[in-house]
N, C-alpha and C positions, 0 to 999 in steps of 0.2 A: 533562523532558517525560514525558509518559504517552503510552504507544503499545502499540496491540494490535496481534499479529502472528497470520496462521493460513495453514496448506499443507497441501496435498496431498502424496499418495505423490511426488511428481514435488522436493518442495523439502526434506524434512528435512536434507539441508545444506546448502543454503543459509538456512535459516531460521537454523539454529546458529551459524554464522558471523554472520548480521546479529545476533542476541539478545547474541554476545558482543561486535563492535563497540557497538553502544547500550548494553548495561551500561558498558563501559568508559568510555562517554561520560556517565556517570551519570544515564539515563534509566531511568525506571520501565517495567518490559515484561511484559505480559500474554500468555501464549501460549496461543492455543487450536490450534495446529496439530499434523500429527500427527506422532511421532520415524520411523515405519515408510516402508519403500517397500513395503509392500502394497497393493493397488488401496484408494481409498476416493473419497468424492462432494465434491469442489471445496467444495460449499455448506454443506456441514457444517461448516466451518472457515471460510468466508467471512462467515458471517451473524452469529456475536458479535462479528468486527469493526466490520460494521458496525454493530452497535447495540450497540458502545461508542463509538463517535466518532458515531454518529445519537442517542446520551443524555447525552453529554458527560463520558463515563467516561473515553474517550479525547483527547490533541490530535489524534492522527494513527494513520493504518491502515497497514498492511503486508499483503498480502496473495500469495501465489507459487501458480503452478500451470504445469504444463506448459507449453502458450503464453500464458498469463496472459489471455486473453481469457474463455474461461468463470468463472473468479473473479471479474473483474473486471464480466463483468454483473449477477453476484450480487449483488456491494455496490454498485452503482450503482443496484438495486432498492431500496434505502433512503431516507429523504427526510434533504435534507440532507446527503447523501455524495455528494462528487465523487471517484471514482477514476482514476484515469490509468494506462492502459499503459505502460510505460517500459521501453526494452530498451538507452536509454545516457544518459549523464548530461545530454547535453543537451536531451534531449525530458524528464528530469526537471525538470533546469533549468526548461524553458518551461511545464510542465502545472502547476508551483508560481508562477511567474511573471506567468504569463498567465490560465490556468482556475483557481487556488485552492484546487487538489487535497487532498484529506485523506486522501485514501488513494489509496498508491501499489502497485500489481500489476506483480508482474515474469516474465518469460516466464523460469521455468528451462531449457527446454531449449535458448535462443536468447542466455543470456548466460553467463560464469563467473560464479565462487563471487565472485571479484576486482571483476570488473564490477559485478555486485549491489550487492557494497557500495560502490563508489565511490557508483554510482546511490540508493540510501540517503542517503548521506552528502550529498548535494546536494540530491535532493529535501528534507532536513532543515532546511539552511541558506540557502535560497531562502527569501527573504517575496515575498509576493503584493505588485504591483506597483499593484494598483488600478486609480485613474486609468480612462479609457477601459475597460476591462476589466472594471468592476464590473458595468456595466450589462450585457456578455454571460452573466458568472456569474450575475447575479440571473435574466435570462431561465432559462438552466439548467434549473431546479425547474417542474413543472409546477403550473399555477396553478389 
């Protein structure tokens, strides 16, 4: 799989940690986040995510920021990106399940390095269930 990843001052490790889980799992990874914890802007590292996975550069987003909510409205400012908050595997579980998520946002200061990657690891291996479900995703996108 092809997957963009991008963070804020708040994730360079957890970013490292997920980029070296997904290499290991012989995924291709695009990093546009940043190595520093100096201040910098969420959106700056949010918006080639999503427009690799809004051009099909990407299958899937990764996106981390502090409480994961500011990045997370960034790329859902995209057409054709659904991002998901996720702070534990099972709401990854479900935003992959149920909403069809392609990019998932994780709140760094609200989970471990540990947790991330479980929550990774599942949001990855989740397929979209369909079914009943399509027709909420397709409402989704405004028309």
């Amino acid at each position: 799989m092809k997957i963009s990843i991008g963070n804020d001052h708040a994730g360079p490790d957890y970013k490292k940690a997920i980029v070296h889980y997904l290499e290991s799992k012989g995924h291709q990874v695009t990093n546009y986040g940043t190595d520093s914890v100096d201040s910098v802007d969420y959106p700056d590292f949010g918006h080639p995510v999503a427009n690799d996975v809004e051009q099909g550069k990407a299958d899937f987003g990764i996106v981390i920021c502090g409480s994961g909510n500011g990045i997370a409205m960034t790329v859902n400012k995209h057409a054709g990106v659904r991002a998901g908050l996720c702070w534990t595997k099972e709401i990854a579980y479900l935003t992959r399940l149920h909403n069809d998520a392609n990019v998932l946002s994780i709140p760094a200061r609200y989970t471990s390095i540990q947790q991330a990657v479980e929550i990774v690891e599942t949001f990855l291996t989740t397929d979209f269930e369909g079914g009943r479900h399509q027709n909420r995703v397709n409402k989704i996108a405004c028309q």
